[in-house]
N, C-alpha and C positions, 0 to 999 in steps of 0.2 A: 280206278287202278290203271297207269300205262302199262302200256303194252313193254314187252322186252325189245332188245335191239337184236335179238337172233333171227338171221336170214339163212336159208336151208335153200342146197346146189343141189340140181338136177344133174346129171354129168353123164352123156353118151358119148363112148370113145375118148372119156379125160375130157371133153367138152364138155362148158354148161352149157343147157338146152332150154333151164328154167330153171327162174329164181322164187324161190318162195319167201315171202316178207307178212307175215300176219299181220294183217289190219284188223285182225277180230279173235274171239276166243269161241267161233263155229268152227263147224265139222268144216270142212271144206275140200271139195272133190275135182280134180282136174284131171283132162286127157289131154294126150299129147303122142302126133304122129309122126313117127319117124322112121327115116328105112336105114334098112342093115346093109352095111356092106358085105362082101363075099367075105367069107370066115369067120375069124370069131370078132364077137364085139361084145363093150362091156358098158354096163348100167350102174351105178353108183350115184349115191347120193351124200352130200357135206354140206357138215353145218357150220357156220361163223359166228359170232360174235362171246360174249362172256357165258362161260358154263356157270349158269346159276340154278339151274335145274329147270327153268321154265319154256326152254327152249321151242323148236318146232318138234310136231311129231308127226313122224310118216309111216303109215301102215295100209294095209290092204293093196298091196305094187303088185300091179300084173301088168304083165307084156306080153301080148295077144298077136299070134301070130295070123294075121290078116286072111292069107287063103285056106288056112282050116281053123280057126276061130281058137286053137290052141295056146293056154296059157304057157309060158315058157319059162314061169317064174313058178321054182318050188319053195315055200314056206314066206310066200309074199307078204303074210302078215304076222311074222317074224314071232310064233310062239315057240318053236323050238330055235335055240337050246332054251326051256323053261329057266327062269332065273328067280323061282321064286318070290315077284314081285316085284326084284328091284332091274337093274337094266346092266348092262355090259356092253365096249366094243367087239361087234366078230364082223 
């Protein structure tokens, strides 16, 4: 079975920081450090290519704030709002 064409954007500050392109159908774990600027700043993530349901999936996102080891990311692996099994954009 090939793989999809769907690649998934890492995006700090509306920049991409990393691109995700599945070469495999493993769990697959990455870090990535970046510094904040003075204020606020924003973490997002977008996906590209055909919505055929098979796309990337991103869960477990924490952003760790280096001098107290503080996650800054509330509901990083995105079970609330429950959706009863299926998925939605928020």
């Amino acid at each position: 079975m090939a793989l999809n064409s769907c690649t998934g954007n890492v995006k700090w500050n509306d920049q991409v920081i990393y691109q995700i392109t599945p070469t495999n159908y493993e769990i697959n774990n990455i870090e990535l450090m970046i510094l904040a600027n003075t204020g606020n700043n924003r973490l997002s993530f977008e996906s590209t290519g055909v919505s055929d349901s098979l796309g990337v999936l991103i869960d477990n996102v924490q952003l760790i704030r280096s001098d107290t080891q503080e996650d800054l990311i509330i509901n990083g692996g995105f079970e609330n709002p429950n959706v009863k099994g299926g998925w939605n954009i928020f």
